[in-house]
Steps between C-alpha positions, in 0.01 A plus 500: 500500500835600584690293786832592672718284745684707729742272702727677718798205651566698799847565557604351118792771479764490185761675611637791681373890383805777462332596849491229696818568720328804619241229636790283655431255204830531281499166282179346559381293254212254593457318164887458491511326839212255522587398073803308711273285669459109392149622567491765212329371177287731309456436128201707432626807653776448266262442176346846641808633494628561863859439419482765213448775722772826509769391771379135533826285480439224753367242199493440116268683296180379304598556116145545441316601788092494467413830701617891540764545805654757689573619862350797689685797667357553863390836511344565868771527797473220650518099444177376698173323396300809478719712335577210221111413444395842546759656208398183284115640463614842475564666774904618572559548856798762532506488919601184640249356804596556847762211627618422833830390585481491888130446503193684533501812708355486917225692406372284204535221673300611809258614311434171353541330844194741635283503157534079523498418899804290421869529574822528232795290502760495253458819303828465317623396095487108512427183318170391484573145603802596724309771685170202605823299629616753685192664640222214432493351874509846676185597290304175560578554853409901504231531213786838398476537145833436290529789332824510250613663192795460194676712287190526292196756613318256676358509872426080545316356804525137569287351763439053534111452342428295875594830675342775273234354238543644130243758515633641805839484330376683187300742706838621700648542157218741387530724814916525414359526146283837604807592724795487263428752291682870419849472622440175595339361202724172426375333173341208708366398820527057458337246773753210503291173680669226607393147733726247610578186310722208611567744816627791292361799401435522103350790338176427333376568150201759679751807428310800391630906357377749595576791268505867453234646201688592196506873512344467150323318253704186385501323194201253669283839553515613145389139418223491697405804454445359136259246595738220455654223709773548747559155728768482718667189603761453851588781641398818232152567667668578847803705315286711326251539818204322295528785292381477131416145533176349412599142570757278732618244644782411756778257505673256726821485241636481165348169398158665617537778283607330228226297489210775629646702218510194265127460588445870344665394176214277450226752556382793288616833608528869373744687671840341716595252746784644709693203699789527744672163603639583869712212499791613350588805721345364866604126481814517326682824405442658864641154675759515231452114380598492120401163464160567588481789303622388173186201580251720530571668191567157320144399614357808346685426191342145515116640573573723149472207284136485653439852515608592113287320333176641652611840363253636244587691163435834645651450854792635667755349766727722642792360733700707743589589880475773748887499638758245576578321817853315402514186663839474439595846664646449831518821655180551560133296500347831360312546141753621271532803231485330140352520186191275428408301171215555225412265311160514278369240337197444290421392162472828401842615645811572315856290621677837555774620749331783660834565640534675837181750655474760694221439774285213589197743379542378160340164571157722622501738227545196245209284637322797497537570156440152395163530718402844332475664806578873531752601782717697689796253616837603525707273248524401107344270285674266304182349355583663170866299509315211581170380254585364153 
């Protein structure tokens, strides 16, 4: 029975792609900024072989690292989520999603405000935590929804759980869910719930995606398709729409993850367990805090010396991310254009430098191989480069 760990560290980018100025990103580097932190401390990344990667200067190399490496040429136009998860199971997206600088137009908006009963306020790019200062007491006051968006392809309504209860929340996000679609089709529709605590408004850990369907099978279709296991841990179910999924659970945050997906590792399992840790790009590299960035990602360092060990002689772990989000880039609060890592480990595994890949599609075509299970993804293997 064949296992494979699938952790995506959301936001975990290396370094800037030769495109990245196009996306206003020009010397990005997210690894580069946070390994300056007091906070940064990662040995077993460096045993796997992070700092051996193509264009990876920031710290000393491992002489000897234990695991393949390399780092993955974005394909898709674009630098969200969806597009990053999306490529990495096969599936290039060559039109970026809809994005809205000055908001959402009148007539999507009304449309909402009839299909709901409830009024809009906001309706502009913002912070998530700025925009409930800004707008929380007019919408306790009101009931109007808080409807917001970024640079990203995302339509978010926050609303306080005392003044709209969860379900109600998450129903209002499947109506724009059925609405945004065609022209309008941004990658997700997210409920952002928040309460008050200590007088202040705080955002709570309730958040839930609402996503497009793939516009084709994934690498988590072909899997299941196959009869085996595909469990999805944090965020992946909602991503992919519940698509190809026979089994998940949800997060609150990294150290959740960590250990549902540590709880995996101790059971039997044919098939893969696909993991995103949120963390990284919504607590740290959007509010631009290096400090807490390069902790997060020290603490998942720390929970490998746990996590190793339970690996099995014919399992896989796979390491890698979706996009950047700099924390120490100052002109904007945006995800940023970079190249992610790969590292594969297993005792079956080669240490090789895969060097520098052309689309996030070769992690799905790999797995799949691994798997045996016929498909049709765009992408490479590299599984022959890979198994001694």
């Amino acid at each position: 029975m064949k296992r494979v760990f699938l952790i995506v560290l959301d936001s975990f980018g290396i370094g800037q792609m030769p495109d990245s100025a196009k996306y206003g990103d020009a010397g990005t580097n997210t690894l580069a900024s946070i390994s300056k932190s007091s906070e940064f401390e990662i040995n077993n990344l460096k045993n796997l072989g992070l700092f051996n990667i193509d264009g990876v200067t920031c710290c000393d190399k491992n002489e000897t690292p234990i695991a393949a490496f390399g780092r993955l040429k974005e394909l898709s136009d674009g630098k969200d989520t969806t597009t990053g998860h999306w490529e990495i199971a096969g599936i290039v997206s060559k039109k970026p999603f809809p994005t809205y600088p000055d908001g959402f137009p009148d007539s999507v908006i009304k449309e909402f405000e009839q299909k709901t009963g409830r009024k809009v306020i906001c309706n502009k790019p913002y912070s998530g935590t700025k925009v409930i200062e800004d707008y929380g007491d007019e919408h306790v006051k009101t009931g109007a929804l808080i409807v917001y968006t970024s640079a990203d392809s995302v339509f978010q309504i926050a609303a306080h759980e005392d003044v709209v209860p969860l379900e109600e929340l998450y129903s209002y996000c499947r109506i724009a869910r059925e609405m945004l679609v065609g022209e309008h089709g941004v990658g997700r529709v997210i409920a952002r719930p928040f309460t008050t605590v200590d007088g202040a408004f705080k955002r709570t850990s309730h958040r839930h995606d609402f996503s497009l369907e793939p516009p084709r099978n994934t690498m988590l279709d072909e899997i299941k398709a196959q009869g085996l296991d595909t469990i999805a841990v944090g965020k992946i179910f909602d991503i992919f729409a519940g698509c190809g999924i026979t089994e998940h659970v949800y997060t609150s945050n990294n150290a959740d993850g960590m250990a549902k997906t540590l709880e995996y590792a101790k059971r039997d399992f044919h098939g893969i367990c696909f993991t995103n840790l949120v963390d990284f790009d919504m607590l740290y590299g959007h509010r631009r805090d290096v400090d807490g960035y390069a902790k997060a990602l020290t603490e998942f360092d720390a929970w490998l010396n746990e996590f190793l060990p339970l690996l099995k002689e014919e399992d896989l772990l796979l390491i890698t991310a979706d996009h950047g989000c700099d924390p120490g880039y100052a002109l904007s609060t945006d995800h940023t254009r970079e190249y992610v890592p790969l590292i594969i480990y297993g005792q079956s595994v080669k240490n090789v430098n895969l060097g520098t890949i052309d689309g996030f599609g070769t992690i799905g075509k790999t797995i799949c191989e691994y798997l045996s299970v016929e498909n049709q993804l765009e992408g490479s293997s590299i599984l022959s480069e890979l198994i001694k």
